[in-house]
N, C-alpha and C positions, 0 to 999 in steps of 0.2 A: 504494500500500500504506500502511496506519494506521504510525504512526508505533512503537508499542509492538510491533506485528506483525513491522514489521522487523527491531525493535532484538532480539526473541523469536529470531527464527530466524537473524541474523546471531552472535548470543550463543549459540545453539546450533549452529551450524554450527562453531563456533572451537573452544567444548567436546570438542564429537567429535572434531576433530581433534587438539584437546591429547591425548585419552586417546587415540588412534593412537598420532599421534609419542611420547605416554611408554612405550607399551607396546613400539612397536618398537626404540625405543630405551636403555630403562631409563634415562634420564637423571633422575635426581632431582630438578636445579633445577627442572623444570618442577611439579613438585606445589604448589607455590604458586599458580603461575598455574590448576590445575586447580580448587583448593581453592578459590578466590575468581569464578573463571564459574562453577562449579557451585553456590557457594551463593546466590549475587547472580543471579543471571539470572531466575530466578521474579520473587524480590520487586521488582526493580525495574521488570520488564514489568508489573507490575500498577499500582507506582506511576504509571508512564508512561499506562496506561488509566486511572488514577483523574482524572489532570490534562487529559485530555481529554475527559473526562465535566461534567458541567452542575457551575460552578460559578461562584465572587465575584472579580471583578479582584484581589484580595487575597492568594487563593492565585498566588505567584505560581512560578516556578523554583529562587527562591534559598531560599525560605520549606519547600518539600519539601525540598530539599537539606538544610536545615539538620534537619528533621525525622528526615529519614533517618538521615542518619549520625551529628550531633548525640544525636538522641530515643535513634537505636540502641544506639549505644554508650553512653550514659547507663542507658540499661534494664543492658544486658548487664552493669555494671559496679556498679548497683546491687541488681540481683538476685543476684551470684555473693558479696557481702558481705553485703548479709542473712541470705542461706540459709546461706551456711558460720557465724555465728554465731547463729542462732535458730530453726532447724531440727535436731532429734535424728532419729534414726530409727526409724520408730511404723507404725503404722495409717492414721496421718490424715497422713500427711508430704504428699501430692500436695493435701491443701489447703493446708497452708502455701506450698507451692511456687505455687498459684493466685493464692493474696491476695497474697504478695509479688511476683511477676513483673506481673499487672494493675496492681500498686499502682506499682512501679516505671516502667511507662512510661506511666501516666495524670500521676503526677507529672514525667516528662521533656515530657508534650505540653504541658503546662502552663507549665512552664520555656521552653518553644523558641515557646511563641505566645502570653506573656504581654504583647508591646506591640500584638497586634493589637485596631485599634479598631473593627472591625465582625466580625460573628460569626452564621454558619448552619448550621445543622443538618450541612444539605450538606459544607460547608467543614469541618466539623469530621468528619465521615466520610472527607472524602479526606485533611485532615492526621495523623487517630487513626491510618489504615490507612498513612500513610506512616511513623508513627514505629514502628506492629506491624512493619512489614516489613523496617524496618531492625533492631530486635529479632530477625525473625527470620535478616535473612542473616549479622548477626554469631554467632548460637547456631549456623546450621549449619556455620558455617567451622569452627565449635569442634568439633563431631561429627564432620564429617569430617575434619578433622588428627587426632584420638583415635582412628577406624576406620580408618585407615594403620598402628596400629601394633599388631605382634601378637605372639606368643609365637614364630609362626618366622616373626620380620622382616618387613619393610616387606609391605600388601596391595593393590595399586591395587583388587584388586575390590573388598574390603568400602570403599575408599573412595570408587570411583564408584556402588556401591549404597548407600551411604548418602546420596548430593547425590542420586538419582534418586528414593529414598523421599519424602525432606523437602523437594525440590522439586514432586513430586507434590501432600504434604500441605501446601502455605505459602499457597495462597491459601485456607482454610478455617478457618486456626489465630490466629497474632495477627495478623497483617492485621486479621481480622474480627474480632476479639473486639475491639479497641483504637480498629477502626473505629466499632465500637457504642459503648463510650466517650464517646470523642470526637464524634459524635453527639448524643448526649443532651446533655455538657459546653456542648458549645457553643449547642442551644439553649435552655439555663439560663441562658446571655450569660455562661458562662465559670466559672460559679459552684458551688462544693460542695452543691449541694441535696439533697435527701430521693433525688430518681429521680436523681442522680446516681451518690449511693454506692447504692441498690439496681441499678443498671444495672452497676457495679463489681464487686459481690459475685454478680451473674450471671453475669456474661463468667465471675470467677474459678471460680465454679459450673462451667461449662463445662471449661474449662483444667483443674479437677482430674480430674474425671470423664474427658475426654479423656488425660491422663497415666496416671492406675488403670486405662483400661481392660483391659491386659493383665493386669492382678490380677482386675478385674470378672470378665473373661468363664473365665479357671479354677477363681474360684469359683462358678461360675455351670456350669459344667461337671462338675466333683466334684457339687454340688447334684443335677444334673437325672440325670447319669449314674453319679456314684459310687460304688464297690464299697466295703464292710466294710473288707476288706483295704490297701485303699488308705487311709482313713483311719488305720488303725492305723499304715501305715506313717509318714506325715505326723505322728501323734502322737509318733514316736519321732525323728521330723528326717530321714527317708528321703524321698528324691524317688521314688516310684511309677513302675510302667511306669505308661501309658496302651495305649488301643484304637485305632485307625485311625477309629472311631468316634467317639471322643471328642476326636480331634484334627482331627478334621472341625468337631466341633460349636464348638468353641473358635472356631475358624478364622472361622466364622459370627457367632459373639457379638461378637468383636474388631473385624472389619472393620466387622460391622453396627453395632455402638455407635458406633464414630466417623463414620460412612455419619451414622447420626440427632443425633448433635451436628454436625455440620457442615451438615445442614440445618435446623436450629432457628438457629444463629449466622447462615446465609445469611437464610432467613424474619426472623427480629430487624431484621436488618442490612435489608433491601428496607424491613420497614415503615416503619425512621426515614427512608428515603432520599424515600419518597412521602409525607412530611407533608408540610404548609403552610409553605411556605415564608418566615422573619420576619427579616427583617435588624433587627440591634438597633446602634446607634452608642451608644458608650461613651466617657465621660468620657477624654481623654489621660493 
């Protein structure tokens, strides 16, 4: 059995079992340990397939490690300090939220592989996607310790459906967006170029679009299906009923838009992975 294969289903086997024993039990101390298989189990199975996929003596074990957890917690920690002070609440909030979270852990990947002296395309897809990943297990640890708590006390559901959602979505989100990055970065030989920051300002492209989508697709639903009445309501600050109809149709927009962002960042992500491949050496 592949190595990432096992380590997938031994991490999911444990998980199931945490959420047993805590359901039969109600024992609290264990929501930690639920909180931390559940968010880390994806991204680091992926990481573990990125390191055994085609790459440079360079990437080595300690070099992801330090990606991960380093790059990760570096994002997490630089994104939650930006956005609390330069982010209001608008229209365009899930672009800022874009540029700044991209920005933050293009700058972490750079930070954690600033002494590497050779650099490929490749290598820079499997390091970008290990510091996205660690980005991401640390954001979901955060969602799920937040979906535990509720207005009547502690929920293990909303907090095993929330690691099941965001485990679902992790390898589509910054894995790949950071992947793509990193990618391009690295076959610039490390450098801020022109197709750097436009490669940047796309991922972030993605990431906001991905974020709005649930604003997207209701107005896109009021749009196509909207009643008079409904609008007026919405002009006075009333949430509207809806139709079984129109929560169909939502239902379609939402999933489908993240369905076509996730394969545009996959297509992105394949093209840099099949260029020519140029090892560059750099100055010490």
């Amino acid at each position: 059995m592949r190595p990432w294969l096992r380590i997938f289903l031994i991490g999911l086997g444990l998980w199931v079992a945490t959420v047993v024993v805590t359901t039969v039990t109600a024992n609290s101390t264990l929501i930690p340990t639920l909180v931390l298989l559940g968010s880390f189990l994806v991204p680091v199975t992926f990481v573990v397939w990125a390191h055994g996929r085609d790459r440079s003596p360079e990437i080595t074990v300690e070099l992801l490690f330090n990606c991960f957890v380093i790059g990760g917690v570096l994002g997490v920690l630089g994104a939650s300090a930006l956005e609390t002070w330069l982010l209001k609440p608008s229209l365009v909030i899930f672009v800022g939220v874009g540029l700044i979270e991209e920005g933050v852990k293009l700058a972490a990947l750079l930070f954690v592989t600033r002494n590497l002296l050779r650099r490929t395309a490749r290598d820079g897809l499997v390091l970008g996607g290990a510091v996205g990943f660690g980005f991401a297990a640390f954001e979901s640890a955060g969602y799920a310790f937040n979906a535990l708590f509720t207005e009547d006390g502690l929920s293990l559901r909303q907090l095993v459906e929330t690691e099941v959602l965001r485990g679902l979505l992790a390898p589509v989100g910054h894995g790949v967006w950071t992947a793509i990055v990193g990618g391009v970065l690295f076959a610039a030989h490390g450098r801020l170029t022109g197709k750097v920051i436009m490669a940047y300002l796309g991922v972030a492209l993605l990431h906001a679009l991905w974020d709005s989508m649930n604003a997207i697709a209701i107005g896109l639903t009021l749009v196509f299906t909207g009643r008079p009445w409904q609008f007026s309501q919405l002009r006075i600050g009333r949430v509207p009923q809806v139709s079984e109809q129109q929560v169909h149709l939502y239902t379609v927009l939402d999933w489908g838009g993240l369905l076509l962002i996730s394969v545009i960042g996959v297509l992105w992500l394949r093209s840099i992975a099949r260029a020519p491949t140029v090892r560059v050496v750099e100055g010490p």
